[in-house]
N, C-alpha and C positions, 0 to 999 in steps of 0.2 A: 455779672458776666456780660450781659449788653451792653454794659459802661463801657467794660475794657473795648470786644469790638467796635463798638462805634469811635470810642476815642482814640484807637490804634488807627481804626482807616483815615480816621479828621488830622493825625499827628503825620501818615507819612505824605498826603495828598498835599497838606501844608509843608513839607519838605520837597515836596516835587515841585511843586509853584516857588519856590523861593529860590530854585536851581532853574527854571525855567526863565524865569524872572532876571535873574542874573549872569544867562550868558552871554545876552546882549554887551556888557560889560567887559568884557575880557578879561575876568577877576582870573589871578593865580590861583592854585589850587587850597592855598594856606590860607589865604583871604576870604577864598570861598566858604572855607571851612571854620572860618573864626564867624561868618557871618550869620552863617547856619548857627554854630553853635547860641550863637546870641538872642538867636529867634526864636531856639527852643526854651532856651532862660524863661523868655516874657511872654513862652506859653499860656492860656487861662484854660482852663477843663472847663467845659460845658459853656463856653463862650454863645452869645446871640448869633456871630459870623460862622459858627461850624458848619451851618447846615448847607454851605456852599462850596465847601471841602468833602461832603457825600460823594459827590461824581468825584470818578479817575481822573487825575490830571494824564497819567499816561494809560495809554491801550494796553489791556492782558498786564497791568502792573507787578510783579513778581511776588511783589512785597505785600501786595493786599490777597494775593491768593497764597500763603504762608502765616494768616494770624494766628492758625492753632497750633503752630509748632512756635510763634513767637507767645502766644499763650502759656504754653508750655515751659517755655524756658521761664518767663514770670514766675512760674507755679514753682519751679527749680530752686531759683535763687532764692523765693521765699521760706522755702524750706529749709533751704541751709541756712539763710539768712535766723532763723528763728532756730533750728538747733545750735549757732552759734550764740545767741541771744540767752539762750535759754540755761548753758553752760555759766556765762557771765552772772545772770542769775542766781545760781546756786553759789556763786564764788561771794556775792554781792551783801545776801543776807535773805532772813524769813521777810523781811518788808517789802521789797522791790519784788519777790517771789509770788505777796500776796495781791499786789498789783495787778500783776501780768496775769494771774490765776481769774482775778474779777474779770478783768476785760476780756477774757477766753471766754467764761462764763457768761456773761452779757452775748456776747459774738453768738453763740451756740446756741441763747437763749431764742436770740433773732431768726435764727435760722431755723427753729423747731416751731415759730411760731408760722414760718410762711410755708412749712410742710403742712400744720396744720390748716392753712389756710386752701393748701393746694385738694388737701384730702377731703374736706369738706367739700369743696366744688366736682370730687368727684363721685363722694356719696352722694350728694343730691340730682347730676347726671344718673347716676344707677338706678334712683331712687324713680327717675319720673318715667327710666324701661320698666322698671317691675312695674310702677302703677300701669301704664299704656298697655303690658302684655295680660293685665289683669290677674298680677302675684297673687297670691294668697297665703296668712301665716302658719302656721302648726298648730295655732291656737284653736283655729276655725275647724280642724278636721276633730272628728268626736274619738272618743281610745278604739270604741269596737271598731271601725275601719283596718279592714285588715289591708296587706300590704297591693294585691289585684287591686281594688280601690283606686287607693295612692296612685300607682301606676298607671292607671285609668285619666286620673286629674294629672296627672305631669304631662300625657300626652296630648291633651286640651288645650294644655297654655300653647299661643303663640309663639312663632317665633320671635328673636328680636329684629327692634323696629330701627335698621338705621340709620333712616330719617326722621326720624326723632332724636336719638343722640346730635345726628348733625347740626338740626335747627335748631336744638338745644341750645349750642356749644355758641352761637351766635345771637342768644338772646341777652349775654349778660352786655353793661355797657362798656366794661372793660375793653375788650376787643378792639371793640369798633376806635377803641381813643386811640388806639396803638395804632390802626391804620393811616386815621387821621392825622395824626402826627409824625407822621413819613410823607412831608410835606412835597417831595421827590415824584411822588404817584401819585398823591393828591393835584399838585400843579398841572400834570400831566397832562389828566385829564381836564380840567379848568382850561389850559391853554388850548388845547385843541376843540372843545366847544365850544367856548368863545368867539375862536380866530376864526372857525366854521358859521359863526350863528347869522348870518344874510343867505349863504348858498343851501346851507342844512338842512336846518333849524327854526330860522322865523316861522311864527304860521301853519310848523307843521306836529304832527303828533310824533310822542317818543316815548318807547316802552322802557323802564329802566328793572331787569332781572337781577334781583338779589340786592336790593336797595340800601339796605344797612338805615343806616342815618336820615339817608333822602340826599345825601350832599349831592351827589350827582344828578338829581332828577332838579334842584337847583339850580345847577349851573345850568343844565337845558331850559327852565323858567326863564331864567337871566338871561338867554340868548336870546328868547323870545317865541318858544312852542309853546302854539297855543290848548297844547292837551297832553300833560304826561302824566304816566300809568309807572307808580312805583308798588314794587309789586317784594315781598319778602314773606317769608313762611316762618320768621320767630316774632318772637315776643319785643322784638326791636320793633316793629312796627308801628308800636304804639306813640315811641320816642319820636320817631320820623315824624307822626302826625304834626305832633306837638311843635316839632323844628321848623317846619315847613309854615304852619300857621305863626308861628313868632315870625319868618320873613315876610308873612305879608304874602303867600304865593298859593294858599289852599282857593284860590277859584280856579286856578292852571292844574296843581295835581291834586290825583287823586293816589290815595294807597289802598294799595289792595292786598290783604292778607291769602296764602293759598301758593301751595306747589304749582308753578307755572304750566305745566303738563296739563293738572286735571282742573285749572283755572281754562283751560283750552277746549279739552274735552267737554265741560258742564258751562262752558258760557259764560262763564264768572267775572268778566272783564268787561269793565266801562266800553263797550263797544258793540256799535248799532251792526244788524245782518251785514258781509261784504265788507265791513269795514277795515279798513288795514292800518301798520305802523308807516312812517316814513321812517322813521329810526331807533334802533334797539341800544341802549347803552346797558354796559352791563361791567364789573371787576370782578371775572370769575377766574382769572388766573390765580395756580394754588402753586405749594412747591412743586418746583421742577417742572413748569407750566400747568401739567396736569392733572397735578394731584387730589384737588377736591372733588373731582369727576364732573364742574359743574356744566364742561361746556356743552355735553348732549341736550341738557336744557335749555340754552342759550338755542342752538340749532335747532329743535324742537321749534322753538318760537318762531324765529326765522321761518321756517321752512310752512307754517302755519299762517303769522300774523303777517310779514312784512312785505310791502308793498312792492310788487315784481318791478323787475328791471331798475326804477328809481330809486329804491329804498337800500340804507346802509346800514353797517354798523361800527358800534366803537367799541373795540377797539375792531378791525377786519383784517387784520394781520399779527401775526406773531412769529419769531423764531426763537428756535432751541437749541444751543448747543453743547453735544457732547464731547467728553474727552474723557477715554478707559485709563483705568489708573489701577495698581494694585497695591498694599502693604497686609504683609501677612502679619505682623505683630498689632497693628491697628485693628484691622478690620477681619481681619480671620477666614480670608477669604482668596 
């Protein structure tokens, strides 16, 4: 399903560029249209060049805000497409039937196995709430325990912990790969510490909140701070270590494992009395900007560590734009 969007957005932004391209030309409409056609022939899926057909060629593009009804009609015509197929089949014979039945099979096979793979990663999320809230099995309780008992131990256990699921959900390294290769937000931010690192950056200290990998507490290395604080609360941290020392850059950071909050609170950070950040870097944008909740932590730090009047952040601006929409058969609402 990510194939399809991404290679839907890469197919029309390369039709917008090729219309862009050609009106300098004063091509007729039939010429324009033959020329198109020919470019979409000598298409290649998953080419090295797509990743530069990511950005809109046009603003509010119509066609990229419409892929899940062009979704849709995919899903349409394959299905006809296949109950027509499937008719031809029974007219064909039992061989060409047994065919189509393996490669169904196979198909489904595939598909049961990354349920199973989904399920697993989600029992063992459950698995490290029950351990955290200190579960207990049925095993452990004796027969005479009458039911007051029982009810006595249920109301002991904790509640659940959501910050445990969360940091959880960020320790595997899966994740992190799928960020990184959204080369789009990765550059992003690259160029903009970079192109900052004489006025920012050189010489100066930089906190990096929710560090993942360490990539960005890197590129602040690379610009030339001589003290960053990468700071994560999973089990990724470890990897970071490891990253960071393969560049060559473990005498600049340091990682620090710990919810940034009560790293604040208990002293926990490489940092002498009065000492402050000159810059916080941080990717705590989630869907729809604010979905991860992370940015009270972000501001926490700020409002704590970072150096008055002179001191920034990256990102220090953001907009969001809404636009009310309704369908009652889609969304039910």
């Amino acid at each position: 399903e990510d194939d399809f969007f991404e290679g839907t957005i890469v197919l029309i932004n390369k039709c917008r560029q090729f219309v862009k391209e050609k009106e300098g030309e004063n091509m007729d409409t039939m010429a324009l249209g033959q020329g198109l056609n020919d470019m979409l022939k000598n298409h290649k899926v998953n080419d090295d060049n797509d990743v530069a057909y990511y950005k809109p060629v046009l603003e509010d593009d119509a066609m990229l805000m419409c892929i899940d009804e062009i979704q849709e009609l995919k899903r349409k015509n394959e299905m006809d497409s296949q109950a027509q197929d499937g008719s031809t089949l029974d007219k064909a014979g039992d061989g060409n039937t047994s065919k189509s039945e393996s490669e169904t099979i196979k198909r489904l096979q595939e598909q049961v196995s990354l349920l199973e793979e989904n399920m697993a990663r989600a029992k063992s999320c459950i698995a490290s709430l029950a351990n955290a809230d200190g579960n207990m099995s049925d095993d452990s309780c004796s027969d005479e325990e009458d039911n007051a008992s029982k009810k006595t131990k249920k109301k002991k256990k904790k509640s659940p912990d959501n910050d445990t699921y969360y940091f959880s959900s960020y320790s595997n390294t899966s994740i992190h790969e799928t960020m990184l290769r959204d080369t789009i937000r990765t550059s992003a931010y690259e160029n903009a510490i970079l192109s900052n690192s004489e006025p920012l950056f050189r010489g100066k200290t930089v906190l990096d909140i929710g560090c993942g990998t360490g990539v960005l507490s890197l590129f602040c290395a690379k610009a030339g701070a001589k003290k960053v604080i990468a700071v994560d609360n999973s089990d990724i941290i470890h990897q970071a270590k490891q990253i960071i020392k393969l560049n060559g850059f473990e005498d600049v950071v340091t990682c620090v494992r710990g919810k940034i909050e009560t790293l604040i609170e208990t002293k926990g950070l490489p940092l002498s009395d009065g000492e402050t950040v000159d810059v916080i870097v941080s990717e705590w944008m989630g869907y729809a900007l604010f979905f991860e909740t992370m940015l009270p932590s972000v501001m926490a730090a700020r409002d704590a560590l970072m150096t008055p009047v002179s001191g920034t952040m990256f990102p220090n601006v953001s907009t969001i734009f809404i636009e009310g929409g309704r369908d009652f058969e889609r969304l039910n609402y």
